[in-house]
GUVEX-407594 format. One record per residue (C-alpha): residue number from 0; residue in one letter; chain; x, y, z. Coordinates in nm, 2 decimals. Layout:
BEGIN
{atom NUM; 'a'; 'A'; {X; Y; Z}}
...
This chain:
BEGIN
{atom 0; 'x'; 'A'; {-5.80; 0.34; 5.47}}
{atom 1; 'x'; 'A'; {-5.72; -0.03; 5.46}}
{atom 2; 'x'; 'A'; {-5.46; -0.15; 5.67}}
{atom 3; 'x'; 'A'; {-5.11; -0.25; 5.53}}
{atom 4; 'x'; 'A'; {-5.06; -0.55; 5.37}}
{atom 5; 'x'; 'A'; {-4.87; -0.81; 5.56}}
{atom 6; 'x'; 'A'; {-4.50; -0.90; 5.47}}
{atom 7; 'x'; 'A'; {-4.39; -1.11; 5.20}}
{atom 8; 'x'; 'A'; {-4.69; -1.02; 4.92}}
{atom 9; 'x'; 'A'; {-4.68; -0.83; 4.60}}
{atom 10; 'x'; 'A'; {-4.74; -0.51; 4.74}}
{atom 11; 'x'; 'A'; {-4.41; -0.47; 4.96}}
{atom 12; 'x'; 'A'; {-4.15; -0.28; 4.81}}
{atom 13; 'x'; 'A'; {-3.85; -0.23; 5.09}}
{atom 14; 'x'; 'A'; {-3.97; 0.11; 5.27}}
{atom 15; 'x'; 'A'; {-3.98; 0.03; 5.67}}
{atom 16; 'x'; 'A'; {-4.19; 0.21; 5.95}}
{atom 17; 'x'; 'A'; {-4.38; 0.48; 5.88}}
{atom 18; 'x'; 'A'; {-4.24; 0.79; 6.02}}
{atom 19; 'x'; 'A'; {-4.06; 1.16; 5.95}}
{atom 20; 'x'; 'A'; {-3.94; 1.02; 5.62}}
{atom 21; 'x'; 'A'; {-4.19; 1.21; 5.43}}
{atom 22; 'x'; 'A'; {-4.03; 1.51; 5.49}}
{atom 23; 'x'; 'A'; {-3.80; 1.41; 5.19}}
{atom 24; 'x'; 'A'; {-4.07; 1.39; 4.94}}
{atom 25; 'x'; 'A'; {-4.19; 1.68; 4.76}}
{atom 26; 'x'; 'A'; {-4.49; 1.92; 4.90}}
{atom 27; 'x'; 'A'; {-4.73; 1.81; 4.65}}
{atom 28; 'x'; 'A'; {-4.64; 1.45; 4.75}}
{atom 29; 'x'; 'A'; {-4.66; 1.51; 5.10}}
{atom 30; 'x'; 'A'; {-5.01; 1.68; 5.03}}
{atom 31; 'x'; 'A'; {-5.15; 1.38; 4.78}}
{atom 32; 'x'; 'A'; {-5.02; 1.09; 5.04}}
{atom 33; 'x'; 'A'; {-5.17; 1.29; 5.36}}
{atom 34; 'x'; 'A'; {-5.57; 1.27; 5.14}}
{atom 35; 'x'; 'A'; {-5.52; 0.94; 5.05}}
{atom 36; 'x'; 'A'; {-5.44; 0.86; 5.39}}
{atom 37; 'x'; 'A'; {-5.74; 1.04; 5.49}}
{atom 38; 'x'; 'A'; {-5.94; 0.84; 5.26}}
{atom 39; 'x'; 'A'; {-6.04; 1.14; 4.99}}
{atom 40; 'x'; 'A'; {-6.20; 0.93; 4.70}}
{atom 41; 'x'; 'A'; {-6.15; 1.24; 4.50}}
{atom 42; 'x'; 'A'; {-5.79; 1.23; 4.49}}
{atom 43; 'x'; 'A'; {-5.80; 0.90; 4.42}}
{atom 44; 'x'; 'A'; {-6.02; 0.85; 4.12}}
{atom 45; 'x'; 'A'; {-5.80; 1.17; 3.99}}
{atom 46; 'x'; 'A'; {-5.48; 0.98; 4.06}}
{atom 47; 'x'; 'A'; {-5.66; 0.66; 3.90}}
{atom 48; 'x'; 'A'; {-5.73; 0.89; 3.61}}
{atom 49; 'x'; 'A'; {-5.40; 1.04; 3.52}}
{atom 50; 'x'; 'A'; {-5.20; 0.71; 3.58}}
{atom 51; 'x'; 'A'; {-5.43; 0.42; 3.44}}
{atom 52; 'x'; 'A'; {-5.31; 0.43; 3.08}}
{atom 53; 'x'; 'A'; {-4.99; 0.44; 3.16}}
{atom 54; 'x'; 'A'; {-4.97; 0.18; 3.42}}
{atom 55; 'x'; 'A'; {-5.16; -0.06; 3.12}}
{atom 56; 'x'; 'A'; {-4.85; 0.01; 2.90}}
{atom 57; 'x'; 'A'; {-4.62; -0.10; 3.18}}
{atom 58; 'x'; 'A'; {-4.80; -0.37; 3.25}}
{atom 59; 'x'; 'A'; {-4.79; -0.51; 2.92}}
{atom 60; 'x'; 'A'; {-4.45; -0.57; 2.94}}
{atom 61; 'x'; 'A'; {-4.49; -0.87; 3.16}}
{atom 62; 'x'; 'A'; {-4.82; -1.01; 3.04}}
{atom 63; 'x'; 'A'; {-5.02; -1.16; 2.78}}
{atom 64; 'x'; 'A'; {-5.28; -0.93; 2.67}}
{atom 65; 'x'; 'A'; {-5.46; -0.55; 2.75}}
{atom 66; 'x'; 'A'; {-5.74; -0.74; 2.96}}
{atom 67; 'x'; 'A'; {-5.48; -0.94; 3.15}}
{atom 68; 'x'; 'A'; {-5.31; -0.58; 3.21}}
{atom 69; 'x'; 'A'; {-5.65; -0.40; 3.33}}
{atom 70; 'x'; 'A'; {-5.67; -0.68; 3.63}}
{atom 71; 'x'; 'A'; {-5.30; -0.63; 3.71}}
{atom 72; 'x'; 'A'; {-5.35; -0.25; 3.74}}
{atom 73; 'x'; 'A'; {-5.68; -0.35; 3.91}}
{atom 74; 'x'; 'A'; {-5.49; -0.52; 4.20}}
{atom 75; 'x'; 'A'; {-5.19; -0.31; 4.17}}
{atom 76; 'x'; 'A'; {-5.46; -0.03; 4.29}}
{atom 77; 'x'; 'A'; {-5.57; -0.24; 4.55}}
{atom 78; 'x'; 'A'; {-5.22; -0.28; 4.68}}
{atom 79; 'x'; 'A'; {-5.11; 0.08; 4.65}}
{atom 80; 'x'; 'A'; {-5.44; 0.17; 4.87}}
{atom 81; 'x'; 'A'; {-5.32; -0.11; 5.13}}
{atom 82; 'x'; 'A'; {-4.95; -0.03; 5.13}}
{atom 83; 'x'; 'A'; {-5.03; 0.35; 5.22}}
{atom 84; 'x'; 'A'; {-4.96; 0.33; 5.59}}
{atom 85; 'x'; 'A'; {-4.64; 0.20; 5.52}}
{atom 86; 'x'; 'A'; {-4.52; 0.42; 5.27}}
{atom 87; 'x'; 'A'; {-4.23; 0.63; 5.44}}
{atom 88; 'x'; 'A'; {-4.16; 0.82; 5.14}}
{atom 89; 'x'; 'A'; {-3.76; 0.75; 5.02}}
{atom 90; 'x'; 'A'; {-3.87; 0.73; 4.67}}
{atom 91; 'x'; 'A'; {-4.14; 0.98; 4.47}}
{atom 92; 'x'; 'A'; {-4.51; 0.86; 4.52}}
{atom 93; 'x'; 'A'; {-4.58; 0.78; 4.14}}
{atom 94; 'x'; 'A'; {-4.24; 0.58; 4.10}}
{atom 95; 'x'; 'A'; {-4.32; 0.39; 4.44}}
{atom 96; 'x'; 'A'; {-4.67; 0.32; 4.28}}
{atom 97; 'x'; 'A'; {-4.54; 0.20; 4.00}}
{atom 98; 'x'; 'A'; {-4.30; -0.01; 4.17}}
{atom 99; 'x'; 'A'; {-4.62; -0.18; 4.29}}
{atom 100; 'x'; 'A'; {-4.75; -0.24; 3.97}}
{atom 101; 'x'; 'A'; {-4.43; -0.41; 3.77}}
{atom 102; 'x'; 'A'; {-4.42; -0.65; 4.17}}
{atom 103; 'x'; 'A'; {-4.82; -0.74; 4.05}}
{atom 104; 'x'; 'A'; {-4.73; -0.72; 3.66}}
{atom 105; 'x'; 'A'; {-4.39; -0.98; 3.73}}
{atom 106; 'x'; 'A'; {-4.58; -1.23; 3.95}}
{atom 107; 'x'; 'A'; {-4.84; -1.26; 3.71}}
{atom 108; 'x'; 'A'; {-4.65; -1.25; 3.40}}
{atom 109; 'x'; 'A'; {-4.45; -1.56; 3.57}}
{atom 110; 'x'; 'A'; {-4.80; -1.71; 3.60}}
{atom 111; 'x'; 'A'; {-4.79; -1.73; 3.23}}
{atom 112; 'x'; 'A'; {-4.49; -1.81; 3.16}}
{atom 113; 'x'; 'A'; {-4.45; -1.49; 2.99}}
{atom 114; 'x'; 'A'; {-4.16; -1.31; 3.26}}
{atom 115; 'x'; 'A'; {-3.88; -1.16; 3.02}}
{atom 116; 'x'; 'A'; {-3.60; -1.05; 3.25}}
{atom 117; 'x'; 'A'; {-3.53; -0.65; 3.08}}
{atom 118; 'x'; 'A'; {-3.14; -0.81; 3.15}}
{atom 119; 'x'; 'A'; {-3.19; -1.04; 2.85}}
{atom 120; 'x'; 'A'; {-3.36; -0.83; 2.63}}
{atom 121; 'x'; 'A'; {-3.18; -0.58; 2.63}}
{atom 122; 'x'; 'A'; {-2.88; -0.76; 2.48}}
{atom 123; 'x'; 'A'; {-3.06; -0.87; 2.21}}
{atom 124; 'x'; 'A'; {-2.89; -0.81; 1.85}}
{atom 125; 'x'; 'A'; {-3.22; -0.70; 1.68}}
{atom 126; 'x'; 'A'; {-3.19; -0.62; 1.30}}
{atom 127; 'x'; 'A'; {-3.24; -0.25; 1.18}}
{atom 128; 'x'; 'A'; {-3.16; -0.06; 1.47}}
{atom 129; 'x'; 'A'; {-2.78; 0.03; 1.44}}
{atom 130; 'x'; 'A'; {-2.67; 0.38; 1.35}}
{atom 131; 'x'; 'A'; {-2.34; 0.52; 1.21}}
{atom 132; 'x'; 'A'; {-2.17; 0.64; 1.55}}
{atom 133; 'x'; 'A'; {-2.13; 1.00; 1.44}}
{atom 134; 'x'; 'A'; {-2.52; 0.99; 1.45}}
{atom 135; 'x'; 'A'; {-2.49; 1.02; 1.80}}
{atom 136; 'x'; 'A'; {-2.31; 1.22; 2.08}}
{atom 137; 'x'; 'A'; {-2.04; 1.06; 2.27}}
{atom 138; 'x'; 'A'; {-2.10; 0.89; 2.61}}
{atom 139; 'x'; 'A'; {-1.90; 1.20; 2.80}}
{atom 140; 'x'; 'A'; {-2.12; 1.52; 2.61}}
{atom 141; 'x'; 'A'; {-2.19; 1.75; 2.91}}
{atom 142; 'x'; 'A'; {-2.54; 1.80; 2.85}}
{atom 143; 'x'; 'A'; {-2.73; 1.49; 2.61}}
{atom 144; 'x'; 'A'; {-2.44; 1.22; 2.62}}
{atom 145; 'x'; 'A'; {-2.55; 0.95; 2.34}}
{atom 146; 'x'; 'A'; {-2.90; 1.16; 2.20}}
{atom 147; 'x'; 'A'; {-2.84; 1.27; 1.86}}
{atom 148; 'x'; 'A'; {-2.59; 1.49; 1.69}}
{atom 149; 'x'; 'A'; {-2.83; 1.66; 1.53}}
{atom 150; 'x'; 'A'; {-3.17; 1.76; 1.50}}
{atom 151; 'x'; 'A'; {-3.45; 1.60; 1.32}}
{atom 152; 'x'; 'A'; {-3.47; 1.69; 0.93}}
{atom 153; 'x'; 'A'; {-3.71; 1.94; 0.82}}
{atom 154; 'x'; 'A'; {-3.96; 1.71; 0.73}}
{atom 155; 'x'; 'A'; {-4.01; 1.60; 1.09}}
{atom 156; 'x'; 'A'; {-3.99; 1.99; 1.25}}
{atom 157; 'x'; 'A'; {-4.31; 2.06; 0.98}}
{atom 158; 'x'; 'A'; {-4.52; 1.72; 1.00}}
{atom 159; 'x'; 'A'; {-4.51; 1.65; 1.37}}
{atom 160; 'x'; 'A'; {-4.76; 1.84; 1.42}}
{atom 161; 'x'; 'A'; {-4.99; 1.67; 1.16}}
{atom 162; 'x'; 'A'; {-5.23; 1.43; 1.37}}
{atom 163; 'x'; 'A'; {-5.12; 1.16; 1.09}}
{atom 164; 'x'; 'A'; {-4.76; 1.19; 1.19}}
{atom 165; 'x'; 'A'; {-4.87; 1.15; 1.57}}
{atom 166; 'x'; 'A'; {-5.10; 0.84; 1.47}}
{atom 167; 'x'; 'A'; {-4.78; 0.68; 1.30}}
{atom 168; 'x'; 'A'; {-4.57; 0.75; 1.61}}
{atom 169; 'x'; 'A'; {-4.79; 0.60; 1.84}}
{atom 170; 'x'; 'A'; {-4.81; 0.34; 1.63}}
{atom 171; 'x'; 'A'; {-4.37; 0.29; 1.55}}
{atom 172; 'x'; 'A'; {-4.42; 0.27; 1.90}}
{atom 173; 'x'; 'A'; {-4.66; -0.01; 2.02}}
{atom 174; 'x'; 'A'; {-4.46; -0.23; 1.72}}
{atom 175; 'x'; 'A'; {-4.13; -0.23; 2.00}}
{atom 176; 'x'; 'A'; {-4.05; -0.47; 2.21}}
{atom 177; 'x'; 'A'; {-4.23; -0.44; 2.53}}
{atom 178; 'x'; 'A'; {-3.90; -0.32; 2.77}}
{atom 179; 'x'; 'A'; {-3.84; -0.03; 2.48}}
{atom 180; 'x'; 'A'; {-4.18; 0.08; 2.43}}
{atom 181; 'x'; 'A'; {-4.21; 0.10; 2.80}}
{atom 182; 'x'; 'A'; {-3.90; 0.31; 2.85}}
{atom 183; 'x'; 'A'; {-3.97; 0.56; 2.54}}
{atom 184; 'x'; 'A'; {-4.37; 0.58; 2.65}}
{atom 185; 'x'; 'A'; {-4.30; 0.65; 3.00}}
{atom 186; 'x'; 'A'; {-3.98; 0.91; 2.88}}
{atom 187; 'x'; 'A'; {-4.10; 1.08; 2.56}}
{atom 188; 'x'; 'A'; {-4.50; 1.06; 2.57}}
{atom 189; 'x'; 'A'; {-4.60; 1.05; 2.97}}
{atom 190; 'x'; 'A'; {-4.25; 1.28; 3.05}}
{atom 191; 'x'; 'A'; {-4.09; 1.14; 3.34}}
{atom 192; 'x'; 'A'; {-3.73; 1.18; 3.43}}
{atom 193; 'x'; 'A'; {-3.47; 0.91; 3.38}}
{atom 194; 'x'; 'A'; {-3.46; 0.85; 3.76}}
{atom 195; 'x'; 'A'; {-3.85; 0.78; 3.82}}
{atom 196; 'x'; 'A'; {-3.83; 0.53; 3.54}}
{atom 197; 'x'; 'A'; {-3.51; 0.35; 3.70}}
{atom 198; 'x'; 'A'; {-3.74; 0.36; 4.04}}
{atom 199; 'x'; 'A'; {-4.09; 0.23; 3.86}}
{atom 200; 'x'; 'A'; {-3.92; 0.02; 3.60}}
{atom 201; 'x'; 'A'; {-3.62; -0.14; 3.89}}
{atom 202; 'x'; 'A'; {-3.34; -0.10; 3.64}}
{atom 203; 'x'; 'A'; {-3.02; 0.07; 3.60}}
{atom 204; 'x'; 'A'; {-2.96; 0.36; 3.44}}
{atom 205; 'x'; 'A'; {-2.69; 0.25; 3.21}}
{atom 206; 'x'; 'A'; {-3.02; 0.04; 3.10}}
{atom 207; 'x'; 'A'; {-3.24; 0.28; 3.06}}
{atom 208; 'x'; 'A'; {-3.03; 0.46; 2.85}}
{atom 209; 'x'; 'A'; {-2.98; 0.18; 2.61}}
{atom 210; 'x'; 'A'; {-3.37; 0.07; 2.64}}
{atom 211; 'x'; 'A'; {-3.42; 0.45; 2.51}}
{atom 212; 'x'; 'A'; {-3.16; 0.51; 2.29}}
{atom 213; 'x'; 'A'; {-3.26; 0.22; 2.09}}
{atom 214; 'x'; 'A'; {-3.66; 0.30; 2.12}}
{atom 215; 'x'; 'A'; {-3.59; 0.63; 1.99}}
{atom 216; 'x'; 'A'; {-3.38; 0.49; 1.70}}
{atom 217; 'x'; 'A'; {-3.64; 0.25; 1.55}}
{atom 218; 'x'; 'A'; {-3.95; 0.49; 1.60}}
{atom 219; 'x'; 'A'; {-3.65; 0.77; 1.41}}
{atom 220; 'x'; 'A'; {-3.58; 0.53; 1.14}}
{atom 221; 'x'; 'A'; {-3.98; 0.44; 1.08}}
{atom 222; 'x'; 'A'; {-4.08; 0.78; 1.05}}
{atom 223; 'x'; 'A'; {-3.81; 0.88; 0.79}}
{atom 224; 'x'; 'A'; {-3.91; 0.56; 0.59}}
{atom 225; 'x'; 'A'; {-4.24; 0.68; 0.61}}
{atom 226; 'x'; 'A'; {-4.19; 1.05; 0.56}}
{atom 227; 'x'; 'A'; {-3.99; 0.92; 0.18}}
{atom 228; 'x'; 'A'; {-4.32; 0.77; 0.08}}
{atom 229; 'x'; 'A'; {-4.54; 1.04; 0.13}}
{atom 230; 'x'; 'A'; {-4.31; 1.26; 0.00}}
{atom 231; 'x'; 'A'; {-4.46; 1.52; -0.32}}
């Protein structure tokens, strides 16, 4: 395995000296970072596999183009391979990879000129994307604070499972602004939890919420538009 990378580069994410910390991960983390370690190119090209698309998508956030996100993920490999030694385990494997990635994804982004800070855009007043507040629950519900009051229409229950209704998702989708469609994609398609996408993504929650909230609101609003012009 290759040695760690030195201080100060886009690999380092704050974890310190390698030691008993990885008694707090998980058993199947503990098990995937001790064959890495070891060098088992099996695991890896699986872990390559599952994560690649999504690590593109995250990527695009701070840069250009697809091709300019394959090279970030690309090095972002290469730094996850060489940060290994060092990795002490105070944050879940895939979120601590992916906190590699947006470090290679920022620098290069800034590169281009391209670096959006999620801060600004997040505040943006963007057209179309308000809802009556009784569309929503309030901040303090015990179980979904701010999802919606209610379920999707009919329309939605019966056509989501229509490959044309999953092709127009996808594509409500790739239209948002890139801090959105990376919230939603990681949340609602790939299925993390709201705290691995604080870790990967290095934003608050309050953030994420918002960044989600309004995701799911546009993709909501493009899919009933649609759903009244195919209608019978």
């Amino acid at each position: 395995m290759p040695a760690a990378v030195s201080s100060g580069g886009p690999y380092d994410v704050p974890e310190g000296a390698q030691g008993g910390a990885l008694a707090m991960l998980s058993a199947e983390d503990r098990a995937l970072v001790e064959r890495l370690r070891s060098g088992d190119e099996r695991t890896f090209l699986a872990m390559v596999e599952k994560n690649h698309r999504a690590m593109v998508r995250v990527a695009l956030g701070h840069v250009s183009s697809e091709a300019v996100a394959e090279e970030v993920v690309q090095e972002a490999w290469i730094g996850i391979l060489q940060g290994l030694d060092k990795f002490e385990g105070r944050c879940p494997l895939r979120a601590w990879m992916f906190r590699i990635l947006v470090n290679c994804a920022k620098l290069r982004g800034s590169r281009e000129a391209r670096s959006v800070p999620f801060s600004a855009l997040e505040s943006e007043n963007e057209e179309g994307e308000k809802r009556p507040a009784e569309s929503f629950r309030p901040p303090d519900d015990p179980r979904w604070p701010g999802h919606w009051a209610q379920g999707p229409e009919r329309w939605v229950d019966e056509r989501l499972a229509d490959s044309e209704a999953l092709l127009r998702i996808r594509a409500e989708i790739e239209k948002l602004p890139p801090n959105q469609r990376q919230v939603i994609t990681l949340r609602d398609i790939d299925d993390w939890d709201s705290s691995e996408v604080c870790e990967a993504l290095q934003i608050s929650e309050s953030n994420q919420r918002v960044l989600l909230h309004r995701a799911r609101t546009k993709v909501r609003q493009a899919l009933a538009g649609w759903a009244a012009e195919v209608e019978p």
